[in-house]
C-alpha positions in Angstrom: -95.4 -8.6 26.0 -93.0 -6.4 24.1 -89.9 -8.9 22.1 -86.4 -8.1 24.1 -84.5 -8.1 20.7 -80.5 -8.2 21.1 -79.3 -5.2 18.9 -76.2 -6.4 16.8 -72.7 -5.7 17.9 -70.3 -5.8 14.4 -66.9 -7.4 14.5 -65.2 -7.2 10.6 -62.0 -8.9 10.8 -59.6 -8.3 7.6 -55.9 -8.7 6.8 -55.1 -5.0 6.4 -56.0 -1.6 6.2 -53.6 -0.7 3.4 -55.8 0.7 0.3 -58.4 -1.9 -1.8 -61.2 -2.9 -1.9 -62.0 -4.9 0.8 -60.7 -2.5 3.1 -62.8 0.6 1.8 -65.8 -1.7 1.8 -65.1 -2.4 5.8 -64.8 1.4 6.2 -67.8 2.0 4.4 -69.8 -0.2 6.5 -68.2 1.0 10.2 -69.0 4.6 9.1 -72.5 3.7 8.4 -72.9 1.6 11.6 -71.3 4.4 13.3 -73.7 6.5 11.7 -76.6 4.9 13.1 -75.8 3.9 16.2 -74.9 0.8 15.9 -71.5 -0.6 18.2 -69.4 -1.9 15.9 -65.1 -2.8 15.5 -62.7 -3.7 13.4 -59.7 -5.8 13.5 -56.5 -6.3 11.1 -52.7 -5.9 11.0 -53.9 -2.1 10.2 -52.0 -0.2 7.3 -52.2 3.2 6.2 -56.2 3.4 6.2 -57.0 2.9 9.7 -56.7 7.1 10.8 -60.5 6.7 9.1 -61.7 4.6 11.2 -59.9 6.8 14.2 -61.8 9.8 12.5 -65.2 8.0 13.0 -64.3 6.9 16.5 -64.5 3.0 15.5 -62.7 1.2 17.8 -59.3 -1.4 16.2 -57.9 -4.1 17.4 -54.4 -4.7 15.9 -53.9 -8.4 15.2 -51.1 -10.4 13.1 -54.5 -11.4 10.9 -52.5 -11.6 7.3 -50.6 -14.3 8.9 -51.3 -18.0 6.9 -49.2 -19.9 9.8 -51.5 -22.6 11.3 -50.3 -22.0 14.6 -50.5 -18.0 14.6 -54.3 -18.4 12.9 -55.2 -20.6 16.4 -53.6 -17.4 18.7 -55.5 -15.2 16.6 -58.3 -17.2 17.2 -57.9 -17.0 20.9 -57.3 -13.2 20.9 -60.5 -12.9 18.9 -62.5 -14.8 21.0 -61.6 -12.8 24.3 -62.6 -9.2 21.9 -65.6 -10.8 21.2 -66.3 -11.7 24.9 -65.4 -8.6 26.4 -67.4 -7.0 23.6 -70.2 -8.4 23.3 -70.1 -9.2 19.6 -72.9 -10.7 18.4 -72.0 -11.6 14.8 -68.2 -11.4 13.2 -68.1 -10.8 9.7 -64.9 -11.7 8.0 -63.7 -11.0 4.2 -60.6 -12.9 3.8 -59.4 -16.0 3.8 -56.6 -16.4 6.7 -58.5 -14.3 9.2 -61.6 -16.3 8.3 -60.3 -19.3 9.7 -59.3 -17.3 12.9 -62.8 -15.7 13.1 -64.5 -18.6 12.4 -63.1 -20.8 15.2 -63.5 -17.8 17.4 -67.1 -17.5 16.7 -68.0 -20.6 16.9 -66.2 -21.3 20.4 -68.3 -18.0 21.8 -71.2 -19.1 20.0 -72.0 -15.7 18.1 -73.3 -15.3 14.7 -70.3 -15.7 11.9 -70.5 -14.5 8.4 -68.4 -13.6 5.4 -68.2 -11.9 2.5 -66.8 -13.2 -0.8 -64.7 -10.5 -2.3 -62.9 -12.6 -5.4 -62.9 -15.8 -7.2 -59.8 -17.3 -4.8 -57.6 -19.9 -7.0 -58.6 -23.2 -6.6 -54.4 -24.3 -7.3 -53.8 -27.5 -9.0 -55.9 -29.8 -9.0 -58.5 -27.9 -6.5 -55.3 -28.0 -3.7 -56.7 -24.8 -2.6 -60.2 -25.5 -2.3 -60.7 -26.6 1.3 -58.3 -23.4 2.6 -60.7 -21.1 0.4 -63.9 -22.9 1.9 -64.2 -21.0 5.0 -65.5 -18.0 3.0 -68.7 -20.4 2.4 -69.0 -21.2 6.2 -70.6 -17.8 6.8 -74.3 -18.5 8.3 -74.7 -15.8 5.3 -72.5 -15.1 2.6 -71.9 -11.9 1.0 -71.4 -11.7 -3.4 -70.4 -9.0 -4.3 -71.4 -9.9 -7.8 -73.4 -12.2 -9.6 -70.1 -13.1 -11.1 -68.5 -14.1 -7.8 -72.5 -15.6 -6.5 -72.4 -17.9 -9.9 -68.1 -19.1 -8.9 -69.2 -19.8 -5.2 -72.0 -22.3 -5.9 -70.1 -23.9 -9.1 -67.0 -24.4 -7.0 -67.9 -24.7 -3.2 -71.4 -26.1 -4.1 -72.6 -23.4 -1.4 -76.6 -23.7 -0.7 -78.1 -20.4 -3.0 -80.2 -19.7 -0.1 -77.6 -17.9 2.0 -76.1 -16.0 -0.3 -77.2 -12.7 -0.4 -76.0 -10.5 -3.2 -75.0 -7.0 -2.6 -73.0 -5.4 -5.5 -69.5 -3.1 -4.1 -70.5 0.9 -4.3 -69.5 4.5 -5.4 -69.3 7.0 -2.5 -71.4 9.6 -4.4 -70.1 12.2 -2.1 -66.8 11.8 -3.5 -67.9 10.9 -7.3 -70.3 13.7 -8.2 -69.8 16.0 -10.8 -71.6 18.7 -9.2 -68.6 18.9 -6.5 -66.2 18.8 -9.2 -64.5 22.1 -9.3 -62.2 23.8 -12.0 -59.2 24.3 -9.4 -59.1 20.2 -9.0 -59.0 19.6 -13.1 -56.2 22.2 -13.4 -54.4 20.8 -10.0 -54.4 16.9 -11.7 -53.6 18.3 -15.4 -50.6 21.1 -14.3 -49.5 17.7 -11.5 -49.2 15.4 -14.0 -48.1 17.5 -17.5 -51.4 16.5 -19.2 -52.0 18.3 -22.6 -55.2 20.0 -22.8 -55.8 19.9 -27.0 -56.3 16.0 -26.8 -59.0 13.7 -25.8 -57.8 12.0 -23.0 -58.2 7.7 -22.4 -57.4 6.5 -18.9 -57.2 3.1 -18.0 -56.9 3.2 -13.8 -55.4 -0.3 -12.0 -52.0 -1.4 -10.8 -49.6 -2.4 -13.9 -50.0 -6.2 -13.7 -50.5 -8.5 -17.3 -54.3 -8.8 -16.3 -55.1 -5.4 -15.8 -54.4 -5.5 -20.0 -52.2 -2.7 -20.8 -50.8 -4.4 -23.1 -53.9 -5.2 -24.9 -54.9 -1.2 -24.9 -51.3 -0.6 -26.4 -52.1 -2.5 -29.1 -55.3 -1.4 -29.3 -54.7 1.8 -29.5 -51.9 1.0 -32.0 -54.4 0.0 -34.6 -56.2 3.4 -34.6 -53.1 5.3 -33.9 -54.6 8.0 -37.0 -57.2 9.4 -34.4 -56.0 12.0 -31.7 -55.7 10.7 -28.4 -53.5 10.7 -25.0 -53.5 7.9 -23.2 -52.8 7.9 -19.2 -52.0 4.5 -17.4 -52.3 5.5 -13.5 -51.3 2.5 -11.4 -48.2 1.4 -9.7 -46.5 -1.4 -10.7 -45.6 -2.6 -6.9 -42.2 -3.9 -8.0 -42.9 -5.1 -11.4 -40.3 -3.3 -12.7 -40.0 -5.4 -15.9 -43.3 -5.6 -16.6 -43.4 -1.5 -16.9 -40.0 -1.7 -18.8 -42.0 -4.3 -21.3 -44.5 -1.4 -21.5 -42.6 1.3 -22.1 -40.3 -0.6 -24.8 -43.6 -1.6 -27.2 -44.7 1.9 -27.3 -41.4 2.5 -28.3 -41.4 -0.3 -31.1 -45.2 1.6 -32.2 -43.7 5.2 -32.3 -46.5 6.2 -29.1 -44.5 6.4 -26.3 -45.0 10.3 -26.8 -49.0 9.9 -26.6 -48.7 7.7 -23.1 -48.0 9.0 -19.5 -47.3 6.5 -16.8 -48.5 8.1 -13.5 -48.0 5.9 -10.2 -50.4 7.1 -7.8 -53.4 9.7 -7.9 -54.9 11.8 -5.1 -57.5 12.6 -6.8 -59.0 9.8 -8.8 -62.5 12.1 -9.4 -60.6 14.6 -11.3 -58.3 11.7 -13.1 -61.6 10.9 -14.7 -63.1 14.5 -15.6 -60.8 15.0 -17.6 -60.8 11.7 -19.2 -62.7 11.3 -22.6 -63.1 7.8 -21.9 -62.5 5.2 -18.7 -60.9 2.0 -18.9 -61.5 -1.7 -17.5 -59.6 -4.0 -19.7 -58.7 -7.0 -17.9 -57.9 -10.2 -19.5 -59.9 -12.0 -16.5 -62.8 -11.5 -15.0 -63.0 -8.1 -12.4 -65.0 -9.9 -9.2 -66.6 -6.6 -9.4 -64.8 -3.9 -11.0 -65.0 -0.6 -9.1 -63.4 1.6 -11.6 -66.3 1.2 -14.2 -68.9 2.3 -12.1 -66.8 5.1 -10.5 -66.0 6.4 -14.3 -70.1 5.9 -15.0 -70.4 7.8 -11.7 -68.2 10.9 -13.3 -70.4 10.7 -16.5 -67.8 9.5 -18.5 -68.0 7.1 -21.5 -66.6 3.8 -19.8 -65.5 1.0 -22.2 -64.9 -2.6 -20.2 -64.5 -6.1 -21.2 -67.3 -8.6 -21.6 -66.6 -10.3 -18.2 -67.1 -11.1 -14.7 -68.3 -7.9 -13.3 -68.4 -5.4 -15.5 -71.2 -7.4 -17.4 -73.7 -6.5 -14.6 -72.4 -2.4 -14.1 -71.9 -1.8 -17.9 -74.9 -1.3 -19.9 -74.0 -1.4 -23.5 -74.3 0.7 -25.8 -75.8 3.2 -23.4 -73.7 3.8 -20.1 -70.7 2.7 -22.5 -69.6 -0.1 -24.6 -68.4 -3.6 -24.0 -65.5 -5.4 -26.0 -64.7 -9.1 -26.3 -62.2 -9.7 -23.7 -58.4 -10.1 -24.7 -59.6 -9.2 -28.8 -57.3 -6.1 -29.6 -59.6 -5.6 -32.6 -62.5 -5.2 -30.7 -61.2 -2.8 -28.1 -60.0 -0.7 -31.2 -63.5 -0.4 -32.3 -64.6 0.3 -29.4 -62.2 3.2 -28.6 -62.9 4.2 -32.2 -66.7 4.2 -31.2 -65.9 6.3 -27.9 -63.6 9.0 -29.7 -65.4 10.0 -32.7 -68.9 10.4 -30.1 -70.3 13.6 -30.4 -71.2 15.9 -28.0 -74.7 15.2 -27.5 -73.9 11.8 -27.7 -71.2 12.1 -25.0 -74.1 14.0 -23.1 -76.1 11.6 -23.6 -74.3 8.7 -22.5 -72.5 10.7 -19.4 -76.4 11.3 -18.1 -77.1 7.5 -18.5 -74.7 6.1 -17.0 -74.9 8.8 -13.6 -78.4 7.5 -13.5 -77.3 4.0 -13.4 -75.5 4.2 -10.8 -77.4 6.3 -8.5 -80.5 3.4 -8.6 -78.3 0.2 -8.1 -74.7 1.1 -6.7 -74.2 3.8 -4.2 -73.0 3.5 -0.4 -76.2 3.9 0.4 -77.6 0.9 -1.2 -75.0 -1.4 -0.5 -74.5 -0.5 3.6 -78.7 -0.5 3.6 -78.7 -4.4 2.1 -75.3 -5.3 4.4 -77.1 -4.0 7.5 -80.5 -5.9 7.0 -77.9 -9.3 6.3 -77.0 -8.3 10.2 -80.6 -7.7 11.4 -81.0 -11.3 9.6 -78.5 -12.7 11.6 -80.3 -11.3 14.8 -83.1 -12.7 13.7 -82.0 -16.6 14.3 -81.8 -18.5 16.6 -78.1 -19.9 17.3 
């Protein structure tokens, strides 16, 4: 007699739909559900992202879920639990923290399947204050790393059992980062937007203006090799850190660069940011849970130079998809942009067809919504 398998039915509960990466990680994975068939939702206080899930017909529920109020977590819980009765969820898959707790009692009261995915290595406070509010990421009957970075932090910290973590690295949408759709009109668009010369090599570092993002380190950085041509573009918003931009804009002044630096708030086009760039950034001062930028820059065939930690160690290979540098060491960022300007051509070439090639075989869509879907049929699998 045939098996009468349950198919899955896929709640992701979030805080937002505002841009990042969790949130183009939950619409990566309802488009592929959608895709094949597969009844899935999603809930969140929404946010400027949601019309793509309204273009792929996935169904939201709006819900107050960035709230961290003990009493408007239990409501949320009991709104959840009636979507996940009158929908016939099967597993609920949460990547934050406050809507975890909500999804978790709400799971658990229906009985369904409850999962997570850890997106970021969550600050423990002082003296590990934080630790039991962060734990419900680890109460997932599977857990998502999105890193072996983030996989190493949960079972140091949380003491998590290795067996239910399952590691799928974040992903490049090739069919947005693919240099065969890259077209001349899009290059001159972001270069005639933005007043970018055309006679220089161009370095972009891409990430909101925040200390550990390390603008300040590529300043000086670049400082020390200030005899080679370059332009450098900084493309981030500072989301109100108004004096940290001013602190920005007065050392270039101090080094006699501020003419060699554009500050651009906000892209459209981040694809064509990077064509035109000699050389992609990631220089943060602590560790990138995954670091999307680097493999979106490898993705463009460009010469990407990150630091030596947390998740750029596993996307970078050095020395041939781009160069590493010792985290926080001006110094060694200066060499390493050195290394990346005076490239040649064929080196360049080189490199570029690496580094597409590297991506392709461990980080597209593909690959990550294949691995998060069989983490579902997993689920499906068990008994609860």
């Amino acid at each position: 007699m045939a098996e009468n398998k349950q198919k899955p039915v896929i709640l992701q509960v979030l805080p937002e739909l505002n841009q990042g990466g969790v949130e183009l990680g939950t619409i990566e994975i309802a488009s592929e559900l959608q895709k094949r068939g597969i009844e899935n939702y999603v809930a969140s206080e929404g946010g400027r992202m949601q019309y793509q899930l309204d273009r792929i017909k996935v169904k939201h529920f709006a819900l107050p879920l960035k709230t961290k109020n003990i009493f408007k977590m239990l409501l949320n819980a009991k709104r959840l639990e009636k979507i996940i009765k009158e929908n016939g969820i099967t597993i609920v898959h949460a990547r934050s923290r406050a809507p975890a707790w909500s999804a978790y009692w709400a799971a658990k009261k229906c009985g369904v399947h409850f999962m997570t995915t850890f997106h970021g290595t969550y600050g423990l406070g002082p003296r590990g204050i934080k630790k039991f509010y962060n734990r419900v990421m680890t109460y997932g009957e599977r857990v998502i790393a999105i890193s072996n970075h983030i996989k190493e932090h949960i079972i140091k910290n949380y003491g998590t059992n290795e067996g239910k973590i399952r590691l799928i690295a974040r992903c490049v949408n090739m069919d947005n980062f693919d240099v065969e759709n890259m077209t001349a009109e899009r290059i001159i668009k972001f270069l005639e937007e933005n007043n970018i010369p055309e006679d220089k090599p161009l370095v972009t570092l891409i990430g909101r203006l925040t200390n550990w993002k390390g603008q300040k380190l590529l300043i000086e950085a670049l400082n020390k090799i200030k005899d080679e041509d370059f332009f450098c573009l900084l493309i981030g918003d500072d989301q109100g850190r108004v004096k940290y931009t001013e602190e920005l804009r007065a050392m270039l002044e101090k080094y006699g660069m501020s003419d060699r630096f554009a500050f651009i708030r906000h892209v459209s086009d981040v694809p064509a940011a990077m064509m035109v760039s000699d050389i992609v950034l990631s220089t943060s001062i602590e560790p990138e849970a995954f670091g999307r930028i680097a493999i979106e820059g490898q993705a463009m065939g460009r010469v990407v130079i990150a630091s030596n930690i947390g998740g750029s160690k596993e996307t970078v290979i050095d020395g041939v998809t781009g160069k590493l540098f010792k985290s926080g060491n001006a110094d060694d960022l200066a060499a390493a942009l050195k290394w990346g300007l005076t490239l040649s051509t064929e080196e360049k070439e080189k490199i570029g067809t690496a580094a597409i090639k590297n991506v392709k075989e461990h980080f597209t869509k593909q690959i990550m919504c294949d691995k998060t879907i069989k983490v579902y049929e997993e689920l499906m699998s068990l008994q609860n």
